[in-house]
C-alpha positions as a LaTeX table, in Angstrom:
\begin{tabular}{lrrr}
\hline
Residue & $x$ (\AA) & $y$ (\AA) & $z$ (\AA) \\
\hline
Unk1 & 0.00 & 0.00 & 0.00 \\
Unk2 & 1.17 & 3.55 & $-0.27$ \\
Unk3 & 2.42 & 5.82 & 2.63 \\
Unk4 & 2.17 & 9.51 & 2.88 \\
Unk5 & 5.46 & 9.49 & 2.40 \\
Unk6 & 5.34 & 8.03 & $-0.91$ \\
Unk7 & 2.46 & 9.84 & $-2.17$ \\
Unk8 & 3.83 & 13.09 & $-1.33$ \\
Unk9 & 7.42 & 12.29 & $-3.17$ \\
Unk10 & 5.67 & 10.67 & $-5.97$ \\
Unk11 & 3.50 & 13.73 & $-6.42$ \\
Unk12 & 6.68 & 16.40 & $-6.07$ \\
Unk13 & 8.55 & 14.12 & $-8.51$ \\
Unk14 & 6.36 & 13.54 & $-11.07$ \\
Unk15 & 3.39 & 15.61 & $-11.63$ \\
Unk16 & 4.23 & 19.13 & $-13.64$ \\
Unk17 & 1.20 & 20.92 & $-12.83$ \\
Unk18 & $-2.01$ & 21.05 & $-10.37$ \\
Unk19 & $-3.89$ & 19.17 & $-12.95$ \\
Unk20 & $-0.93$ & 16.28 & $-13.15$ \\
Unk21 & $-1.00$ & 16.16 & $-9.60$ \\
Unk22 & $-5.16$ & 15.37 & $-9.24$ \\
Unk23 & $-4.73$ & 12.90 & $-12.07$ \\
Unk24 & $-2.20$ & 11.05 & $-9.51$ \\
Unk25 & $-4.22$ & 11.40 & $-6.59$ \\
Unk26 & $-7.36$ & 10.07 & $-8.53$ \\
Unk27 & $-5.11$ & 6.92 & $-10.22$ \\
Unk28 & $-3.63$ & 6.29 & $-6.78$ \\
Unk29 & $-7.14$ & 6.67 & $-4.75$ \\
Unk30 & $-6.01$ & 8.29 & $-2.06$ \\
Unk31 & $-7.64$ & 10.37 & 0.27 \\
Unk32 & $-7.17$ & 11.91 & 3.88 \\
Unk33 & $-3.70$ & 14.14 & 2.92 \\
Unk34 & $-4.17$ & 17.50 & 3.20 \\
Unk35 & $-4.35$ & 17.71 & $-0.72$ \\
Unk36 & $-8.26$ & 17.59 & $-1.52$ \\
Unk37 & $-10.19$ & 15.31 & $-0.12$ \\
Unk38 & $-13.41$ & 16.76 & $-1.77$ \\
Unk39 & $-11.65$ & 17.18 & $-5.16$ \\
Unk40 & $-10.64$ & 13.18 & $-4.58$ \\
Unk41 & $-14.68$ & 12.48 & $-3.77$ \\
Unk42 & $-15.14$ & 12.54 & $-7.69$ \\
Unk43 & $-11.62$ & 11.06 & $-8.56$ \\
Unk44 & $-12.82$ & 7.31 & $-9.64$ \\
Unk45 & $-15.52$ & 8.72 & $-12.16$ \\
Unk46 & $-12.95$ & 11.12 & $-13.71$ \\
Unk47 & $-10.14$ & 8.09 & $-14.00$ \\
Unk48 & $-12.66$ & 5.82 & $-14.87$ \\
Unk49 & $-13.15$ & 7.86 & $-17.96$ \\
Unk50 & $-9.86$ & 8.22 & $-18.95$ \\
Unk51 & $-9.19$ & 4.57 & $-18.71$ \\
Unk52 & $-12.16$ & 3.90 & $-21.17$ \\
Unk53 & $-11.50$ & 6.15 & $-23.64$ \\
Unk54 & $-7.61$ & 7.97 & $-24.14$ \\
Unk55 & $-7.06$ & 11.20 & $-25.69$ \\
Unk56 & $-6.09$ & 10.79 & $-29.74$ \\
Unk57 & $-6.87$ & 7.34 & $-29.62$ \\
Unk58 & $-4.21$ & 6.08 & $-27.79$ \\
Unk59 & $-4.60$ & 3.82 & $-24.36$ \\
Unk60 & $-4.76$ & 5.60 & $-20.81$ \\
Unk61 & $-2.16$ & 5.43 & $-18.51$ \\
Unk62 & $-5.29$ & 3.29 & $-16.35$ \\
Unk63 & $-5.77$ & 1.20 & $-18.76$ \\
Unk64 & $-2.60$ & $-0.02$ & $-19.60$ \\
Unk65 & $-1.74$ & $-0.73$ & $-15.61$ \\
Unk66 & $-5.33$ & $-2.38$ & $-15.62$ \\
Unk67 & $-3.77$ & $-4.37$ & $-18.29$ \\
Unk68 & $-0.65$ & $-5.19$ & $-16.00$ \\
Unk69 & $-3.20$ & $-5.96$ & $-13.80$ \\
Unk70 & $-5.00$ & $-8.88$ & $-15.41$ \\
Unk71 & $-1.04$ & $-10.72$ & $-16.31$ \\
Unk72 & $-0.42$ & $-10.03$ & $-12.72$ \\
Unk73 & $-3.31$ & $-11.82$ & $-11.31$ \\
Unk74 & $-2.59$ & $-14.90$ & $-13.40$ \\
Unk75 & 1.13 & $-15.08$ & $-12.39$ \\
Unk76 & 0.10 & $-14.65$ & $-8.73$ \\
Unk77 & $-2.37$ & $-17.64$ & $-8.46$ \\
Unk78 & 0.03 & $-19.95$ & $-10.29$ \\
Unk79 & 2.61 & $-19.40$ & $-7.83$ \\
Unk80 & 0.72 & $-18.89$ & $-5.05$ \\
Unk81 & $-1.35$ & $-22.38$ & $-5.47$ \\
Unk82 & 2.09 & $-24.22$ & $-6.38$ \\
Unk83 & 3.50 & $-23.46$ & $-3.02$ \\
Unk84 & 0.94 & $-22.69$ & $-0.61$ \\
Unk85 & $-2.01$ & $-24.67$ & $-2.14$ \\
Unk86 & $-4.47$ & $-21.96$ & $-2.36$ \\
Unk87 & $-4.45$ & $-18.20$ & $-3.85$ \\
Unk88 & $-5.46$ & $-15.00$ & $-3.67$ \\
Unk89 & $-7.86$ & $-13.71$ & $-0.83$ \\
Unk90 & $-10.80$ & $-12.36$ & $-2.07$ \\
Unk91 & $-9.75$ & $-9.26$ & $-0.93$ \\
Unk92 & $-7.34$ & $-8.74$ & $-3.54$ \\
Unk93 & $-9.79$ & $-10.08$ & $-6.42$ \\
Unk94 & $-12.41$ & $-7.67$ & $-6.96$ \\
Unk95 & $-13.17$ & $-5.14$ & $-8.86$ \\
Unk96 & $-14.45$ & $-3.71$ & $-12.30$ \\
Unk97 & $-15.31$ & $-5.59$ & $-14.95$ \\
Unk98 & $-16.86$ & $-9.18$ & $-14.19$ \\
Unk99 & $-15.04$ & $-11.34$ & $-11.41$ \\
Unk100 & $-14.10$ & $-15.00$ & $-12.38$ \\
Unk101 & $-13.08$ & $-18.41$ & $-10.28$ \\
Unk102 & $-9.84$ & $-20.15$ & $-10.87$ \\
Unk103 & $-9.90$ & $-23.56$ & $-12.23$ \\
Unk104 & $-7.22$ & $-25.74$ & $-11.56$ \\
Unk105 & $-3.91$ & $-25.49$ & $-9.27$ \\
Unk106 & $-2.92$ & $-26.99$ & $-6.62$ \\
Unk107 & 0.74 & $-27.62$ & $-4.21$ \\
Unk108 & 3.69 & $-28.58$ & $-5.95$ \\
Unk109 & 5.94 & $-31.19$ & $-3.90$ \\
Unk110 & 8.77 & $-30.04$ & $-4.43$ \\
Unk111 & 12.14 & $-32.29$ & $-3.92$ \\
Unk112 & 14.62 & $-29.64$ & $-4.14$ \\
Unk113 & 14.34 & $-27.42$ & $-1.25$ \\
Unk114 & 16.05 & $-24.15$ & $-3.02$ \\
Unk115 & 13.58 & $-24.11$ & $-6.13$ \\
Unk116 & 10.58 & $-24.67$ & $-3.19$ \\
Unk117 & 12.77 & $-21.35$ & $-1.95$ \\
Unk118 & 12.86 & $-19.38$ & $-5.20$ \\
Unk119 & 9.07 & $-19.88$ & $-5.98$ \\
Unk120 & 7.79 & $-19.10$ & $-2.62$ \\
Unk121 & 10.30 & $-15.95$ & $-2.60$ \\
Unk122 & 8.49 & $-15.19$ & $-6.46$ \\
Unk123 & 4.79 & $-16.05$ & $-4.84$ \\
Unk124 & 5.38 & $-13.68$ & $-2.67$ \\
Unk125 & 6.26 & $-10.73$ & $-5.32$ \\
Unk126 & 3.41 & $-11.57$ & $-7.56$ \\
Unk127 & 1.15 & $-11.14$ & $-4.55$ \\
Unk128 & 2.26 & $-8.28$ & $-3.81$ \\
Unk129 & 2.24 & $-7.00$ & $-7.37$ \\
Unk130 & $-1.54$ & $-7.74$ & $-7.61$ \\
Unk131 & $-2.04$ & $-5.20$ & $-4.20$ \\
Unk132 & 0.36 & $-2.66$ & $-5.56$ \\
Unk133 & $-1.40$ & $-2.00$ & $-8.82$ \\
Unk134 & $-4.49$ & $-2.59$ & $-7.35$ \\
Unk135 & $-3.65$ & 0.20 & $-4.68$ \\
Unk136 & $-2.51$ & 2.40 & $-7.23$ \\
Unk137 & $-5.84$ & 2.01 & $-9.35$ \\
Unk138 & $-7.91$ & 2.17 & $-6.83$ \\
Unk139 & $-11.84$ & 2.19 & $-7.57$ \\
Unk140 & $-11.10$ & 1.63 & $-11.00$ \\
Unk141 & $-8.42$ & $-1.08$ & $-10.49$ \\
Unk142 & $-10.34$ & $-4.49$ & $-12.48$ \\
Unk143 & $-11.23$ & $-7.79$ & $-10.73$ \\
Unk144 & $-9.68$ & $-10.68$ & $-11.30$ \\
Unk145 & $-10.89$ & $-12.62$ & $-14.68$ \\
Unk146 & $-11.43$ & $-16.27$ & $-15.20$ \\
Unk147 & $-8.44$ & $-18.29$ & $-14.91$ \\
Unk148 & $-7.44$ & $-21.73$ & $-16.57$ \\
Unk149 & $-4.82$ & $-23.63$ & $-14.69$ \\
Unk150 & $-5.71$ & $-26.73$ & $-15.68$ \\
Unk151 & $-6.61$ & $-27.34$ & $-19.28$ \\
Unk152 & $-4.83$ & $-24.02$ & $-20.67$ \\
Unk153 & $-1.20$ & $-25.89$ & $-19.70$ \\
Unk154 & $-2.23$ & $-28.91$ & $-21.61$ \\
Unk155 & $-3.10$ & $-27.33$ & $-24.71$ \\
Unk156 & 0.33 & $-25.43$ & $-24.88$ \\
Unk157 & 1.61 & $-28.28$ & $-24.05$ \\
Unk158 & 0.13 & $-29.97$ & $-26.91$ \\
Unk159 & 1.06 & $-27.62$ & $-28.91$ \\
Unk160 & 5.30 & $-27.70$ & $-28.12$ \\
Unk161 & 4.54 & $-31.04$ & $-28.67$ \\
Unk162 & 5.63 & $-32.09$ & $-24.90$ \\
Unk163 & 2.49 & $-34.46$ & $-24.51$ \\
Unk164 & 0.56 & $-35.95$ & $-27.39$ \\
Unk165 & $-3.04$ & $-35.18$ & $-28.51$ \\
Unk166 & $-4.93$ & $-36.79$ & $-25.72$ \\
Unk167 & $-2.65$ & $-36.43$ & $-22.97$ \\
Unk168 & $-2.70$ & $-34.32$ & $-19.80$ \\
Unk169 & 0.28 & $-31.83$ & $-19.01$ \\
Unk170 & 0.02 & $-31.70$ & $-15.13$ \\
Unk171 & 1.92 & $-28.86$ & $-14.78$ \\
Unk172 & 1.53 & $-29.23$ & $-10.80$ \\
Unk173 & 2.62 & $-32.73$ & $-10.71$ \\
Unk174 & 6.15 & $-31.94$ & $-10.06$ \\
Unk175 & 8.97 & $-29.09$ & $-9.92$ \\
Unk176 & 10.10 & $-29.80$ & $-13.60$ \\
Unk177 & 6.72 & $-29.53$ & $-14.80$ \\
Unk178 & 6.05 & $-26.29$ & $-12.67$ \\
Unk179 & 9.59 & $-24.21$ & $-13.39$ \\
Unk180 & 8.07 & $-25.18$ & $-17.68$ \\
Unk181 & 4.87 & $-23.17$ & $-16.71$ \\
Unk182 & 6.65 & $-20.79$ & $-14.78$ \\
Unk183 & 9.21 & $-20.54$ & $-17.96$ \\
Unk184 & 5.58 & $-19.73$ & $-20.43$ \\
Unk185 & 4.78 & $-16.37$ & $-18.36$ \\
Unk186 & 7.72 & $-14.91$ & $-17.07$ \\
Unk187 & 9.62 & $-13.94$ & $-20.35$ \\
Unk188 & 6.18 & $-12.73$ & $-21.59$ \\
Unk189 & 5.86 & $-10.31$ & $-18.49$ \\
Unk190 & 9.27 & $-9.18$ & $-19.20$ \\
Unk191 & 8.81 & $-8.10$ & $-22.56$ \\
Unk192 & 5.08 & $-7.03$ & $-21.94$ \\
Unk193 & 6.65 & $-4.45$ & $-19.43$ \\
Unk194 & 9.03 & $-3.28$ & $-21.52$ \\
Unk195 & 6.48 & $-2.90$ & $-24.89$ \\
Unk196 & 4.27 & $-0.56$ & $-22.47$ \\
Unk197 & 6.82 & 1.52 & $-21.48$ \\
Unk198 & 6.67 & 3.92 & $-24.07$ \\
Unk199 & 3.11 & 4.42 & $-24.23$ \\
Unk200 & 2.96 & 5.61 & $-20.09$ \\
Unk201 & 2.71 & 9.58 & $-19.75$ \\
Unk202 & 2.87 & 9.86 & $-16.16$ \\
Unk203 & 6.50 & 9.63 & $-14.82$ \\
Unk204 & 5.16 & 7.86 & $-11.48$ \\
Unk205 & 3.39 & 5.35 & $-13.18$ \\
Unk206 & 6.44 & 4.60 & $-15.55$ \\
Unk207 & 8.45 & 4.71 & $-12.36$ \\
Unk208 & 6.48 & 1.99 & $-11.13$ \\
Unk209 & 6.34 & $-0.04$ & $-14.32$ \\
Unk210 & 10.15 & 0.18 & $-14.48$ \\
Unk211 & 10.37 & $-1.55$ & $-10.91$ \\
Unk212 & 7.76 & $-4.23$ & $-12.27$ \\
Unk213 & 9.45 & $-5.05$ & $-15.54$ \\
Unk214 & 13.25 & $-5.02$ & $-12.99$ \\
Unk215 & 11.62 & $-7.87$ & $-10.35$ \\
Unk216 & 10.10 & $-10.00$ & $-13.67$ \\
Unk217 & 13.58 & $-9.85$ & $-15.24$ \\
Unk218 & 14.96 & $-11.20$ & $-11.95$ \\
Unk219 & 12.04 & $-13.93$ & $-11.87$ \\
Unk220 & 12.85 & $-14.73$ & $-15.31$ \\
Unk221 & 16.33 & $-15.28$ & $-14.75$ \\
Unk222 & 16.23 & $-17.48$ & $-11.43$ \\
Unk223 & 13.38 & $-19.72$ & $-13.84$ \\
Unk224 & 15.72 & $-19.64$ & $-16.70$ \\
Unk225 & 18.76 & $-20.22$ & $-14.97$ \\
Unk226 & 17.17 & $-23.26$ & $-12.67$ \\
Unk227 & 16.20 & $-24.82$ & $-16.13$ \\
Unk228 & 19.14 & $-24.59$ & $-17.10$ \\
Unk229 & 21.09 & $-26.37$ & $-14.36$ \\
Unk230 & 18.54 & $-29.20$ & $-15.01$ \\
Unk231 & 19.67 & $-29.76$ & $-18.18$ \\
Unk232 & 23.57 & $-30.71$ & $-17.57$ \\
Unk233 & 22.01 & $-33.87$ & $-16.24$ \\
Unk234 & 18.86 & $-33.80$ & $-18.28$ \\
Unk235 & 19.66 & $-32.28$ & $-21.68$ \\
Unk236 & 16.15 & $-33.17$ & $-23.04$ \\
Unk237 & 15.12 & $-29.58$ & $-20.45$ \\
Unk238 & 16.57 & $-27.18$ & $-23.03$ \\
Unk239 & 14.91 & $-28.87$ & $-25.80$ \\
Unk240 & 11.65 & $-28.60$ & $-23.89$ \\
Unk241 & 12.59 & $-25.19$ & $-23.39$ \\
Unk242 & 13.22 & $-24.65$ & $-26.71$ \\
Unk243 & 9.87 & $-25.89$ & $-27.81$ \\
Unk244 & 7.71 & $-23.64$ & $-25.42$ \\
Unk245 & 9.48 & $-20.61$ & $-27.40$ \\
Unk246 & 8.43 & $-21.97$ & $-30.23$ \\
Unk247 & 5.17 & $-21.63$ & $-29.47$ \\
Unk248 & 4.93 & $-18.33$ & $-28.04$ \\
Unk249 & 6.79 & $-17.12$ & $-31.59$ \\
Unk250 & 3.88 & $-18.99$ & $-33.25$ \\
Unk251 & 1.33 & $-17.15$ & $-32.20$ \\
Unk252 & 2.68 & $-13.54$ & $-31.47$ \\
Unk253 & 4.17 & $-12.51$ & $-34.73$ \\
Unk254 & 5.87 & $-13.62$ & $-37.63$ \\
Unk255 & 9.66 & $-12.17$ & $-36.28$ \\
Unk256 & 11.65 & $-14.57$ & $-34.63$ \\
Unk257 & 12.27 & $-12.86$ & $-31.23$ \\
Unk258 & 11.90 & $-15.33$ & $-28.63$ \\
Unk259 & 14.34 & $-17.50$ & $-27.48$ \\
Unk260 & 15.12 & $-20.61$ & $-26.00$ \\
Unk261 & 17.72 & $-20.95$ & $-22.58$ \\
Unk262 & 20.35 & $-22.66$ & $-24.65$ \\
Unk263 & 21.67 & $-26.06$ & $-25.16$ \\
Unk264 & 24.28 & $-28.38$ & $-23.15$ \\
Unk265 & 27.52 & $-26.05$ & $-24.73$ \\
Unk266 & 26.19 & $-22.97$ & $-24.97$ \\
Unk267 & 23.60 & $-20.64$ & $-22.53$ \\
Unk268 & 20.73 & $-18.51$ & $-23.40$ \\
Unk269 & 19.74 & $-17.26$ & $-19.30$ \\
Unk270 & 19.69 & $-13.75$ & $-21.00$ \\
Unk271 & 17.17 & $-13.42$ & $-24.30$ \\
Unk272 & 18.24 & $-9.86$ & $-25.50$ \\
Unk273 & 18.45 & $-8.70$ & $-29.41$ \\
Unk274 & 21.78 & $-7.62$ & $-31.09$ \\
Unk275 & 22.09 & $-4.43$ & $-29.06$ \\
Unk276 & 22.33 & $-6.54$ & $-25.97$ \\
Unk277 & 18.34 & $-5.07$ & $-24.97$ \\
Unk278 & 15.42 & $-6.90$ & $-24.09$ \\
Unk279 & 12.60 & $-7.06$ & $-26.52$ \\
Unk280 & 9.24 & $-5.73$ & $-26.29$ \\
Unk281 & 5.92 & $-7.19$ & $-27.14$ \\
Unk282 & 2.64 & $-5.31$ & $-27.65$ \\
Unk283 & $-0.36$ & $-5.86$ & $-25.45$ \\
Unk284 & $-2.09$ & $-7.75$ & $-28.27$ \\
Unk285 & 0.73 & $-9.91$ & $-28.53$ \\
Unk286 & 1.14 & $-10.85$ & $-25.01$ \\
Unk287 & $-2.87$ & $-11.45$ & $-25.33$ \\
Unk288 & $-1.88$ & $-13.62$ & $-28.71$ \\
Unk289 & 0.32 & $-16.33$ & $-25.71$ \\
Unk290 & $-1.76$ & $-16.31$ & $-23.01$ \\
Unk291 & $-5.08$ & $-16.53$ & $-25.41$ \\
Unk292 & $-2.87$ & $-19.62$ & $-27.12$ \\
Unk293 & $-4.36$ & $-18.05$ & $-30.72$ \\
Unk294 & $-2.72$ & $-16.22$ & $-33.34$ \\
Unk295 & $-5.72$ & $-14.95$ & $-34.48$ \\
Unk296 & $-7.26$ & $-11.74$ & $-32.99$ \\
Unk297 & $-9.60$ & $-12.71$ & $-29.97$ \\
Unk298 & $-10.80$ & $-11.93$ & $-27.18$ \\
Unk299 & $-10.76$ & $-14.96$ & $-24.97$ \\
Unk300 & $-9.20$ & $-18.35$ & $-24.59$ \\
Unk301 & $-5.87$ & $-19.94$ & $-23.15$ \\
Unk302 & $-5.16$ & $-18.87$ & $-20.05$ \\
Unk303 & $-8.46$ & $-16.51$ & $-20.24$ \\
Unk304 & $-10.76$ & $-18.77$ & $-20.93$ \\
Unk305 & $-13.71$ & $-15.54$ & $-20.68$ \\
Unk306 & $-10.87$ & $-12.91$ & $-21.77$ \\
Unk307 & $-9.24$ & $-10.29$ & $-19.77$ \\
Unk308 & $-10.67$ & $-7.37$ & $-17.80$ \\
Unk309 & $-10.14$ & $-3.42$ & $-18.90$ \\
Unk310 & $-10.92$ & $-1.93$ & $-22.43$ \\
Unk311 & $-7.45$ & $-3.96$ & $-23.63$ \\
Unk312 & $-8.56$ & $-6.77$ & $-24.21$ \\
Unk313 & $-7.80$ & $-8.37$ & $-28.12$ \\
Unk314 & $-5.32$ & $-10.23$ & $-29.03$ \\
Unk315 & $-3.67$ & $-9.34$ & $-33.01$ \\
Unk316 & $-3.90$ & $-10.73$ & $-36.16$ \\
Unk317 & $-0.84$ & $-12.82$ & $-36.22$ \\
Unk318 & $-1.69$ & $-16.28$ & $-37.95$ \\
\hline
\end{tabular}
């Protein structure tokens, strides 16, 4: 949650002008510090407007975290079910937009007791994520959609061609399985972060989106790395590997940007481009992976009733 003394640096830092500064205040829902409270009274209204329809077409600062949102609340119950059997409390699920259930997930027994470390550690972040931008949104922050843990890992799956037509991919059923499904969001949240960057206006907001795109780079490379170590003694993990980055290029574009962790002589922990930088994705094409279509859609995958906010279509990639 945010402290006065965060609000009142984030406002001093950031905002240019009296109007920046109520735009904040409204986005961030706060109330009760000697800056307005009756100006605030009619703050979720005003933001709810921008977030539904941004000047010269483009998307609102709101929507675009409301966006964040929806990949946050995905990543948290996966982890959050994998290591402490259940997820998010209610609390922390509701919202705008129409509330879904969670189908699927459960604890992962895990052998090794430092990946059981680095996903509770990660569990933890993605929780915290979810209250963060959630706090930040305030009344017009979005509830949590329908989520498919169960049937949305067997289809991709499928699809890398790690289980045959027919099959179940149990992606609970052990830690290998669970750092693969880890491996299918975390590079996507990366380069999710990174594609939004340019289109945030307000500095606070990009502040924040920085520090989210910094902790899923760090997630990304403790998941990639851990793969990785797997593979010196089973090399058949960075051809897995390989074949769930397959299928995210299959559906998000026709450029070849994502990338495999390697293979037993040479590794791939950091997937950059040739100037050594991280690549971005747009929203539709993070919606293209976790709707498991190439086509342009508005449900499916992980999503099974689509995501929550006014971004919600995947693109035309097939």
């Amino acid at each position: 949650m945010f402290d006065q003394g965060f609000i009142t640096n984030a406002i001093n830092r950031s905002a240019e002008n009296s109007s920046d500064r109520r735009n904040f205040l409204r986005a961030a829902g706060v109330a009760g510090f000697g800056v307005g409270a009756a100006m605030l009274a009619t703050g979720g209204p005003a933001l709810a407007a921008e977030a539904a329809e941004a000047p010269a077409g483009a998307p609102s600062d709101a929507s675009i975290l409301n966006f964040a949102l929806n990949l946050e609340y995905l990543e948290a119950e996966f982890y959050l079910r994998a290591t402490t059997g259940s997820g998010l409390p209610d609390s922390l699920t509701t919202g705008t937009g129409t509330r879904g259930g969670v189908t699927g997930g459960r604890m992962v027994h895990f052998k090794t007791g430092i990946i059981k470390k680095y996903a509770d550690e990660i569990a933890a972040d993605e929780k915290a994520h979810v209250a963060f931008l959630r706090s930040a949104l305030g009344s017009v922050a979005v509830s949590r959609p329908k989520i498919n843990l169960d049937a949305s890992f067997t289809a991709a799956a499928q699809a890398a061609g790690l289980v045959k037509p027919g099959q179940k991919f149990d992606v609970y059923a052990n830690e290998a399985n669970f750092l693969f499904g880890a491996f299918i969001f975390e590079d996507v949240g990366v380069t999710a972060y990174k594609g939004a960057a340019p289109l945030i206006s307000n500095k606070t907001f990009l502040e924040a989106a920085a520090g989210l795109l910094a902790v899923e780079a760090y997630h990304a490379g403790v998941i990639r790395s851990t793969l990785y170590a797997l593979g010196i003694a089973l090399p058949s993990v960075y051809t897995t590997a390989q074949a769930i980055s397959d299928v995210r290029d299959s559906v998000d574009g026709r450029t070849d940007l994502d990338q495999g962790i390697g293979n037993a002589s040479k590794a791939n922990l950091v997937p950059t481009d040739a100037n050594g930088l991280v690549f971005s994705r747009s929203a539709a094409q993070v919606l293209n992976i976790t709707y498991l279509n190439a086509a342009p859609v508005r449900s499916g995958g992980f999503f099974p009733a689509g995501v929550n906010g006014v971004i919600n279509m995947s693109g035309a990639n097939g």
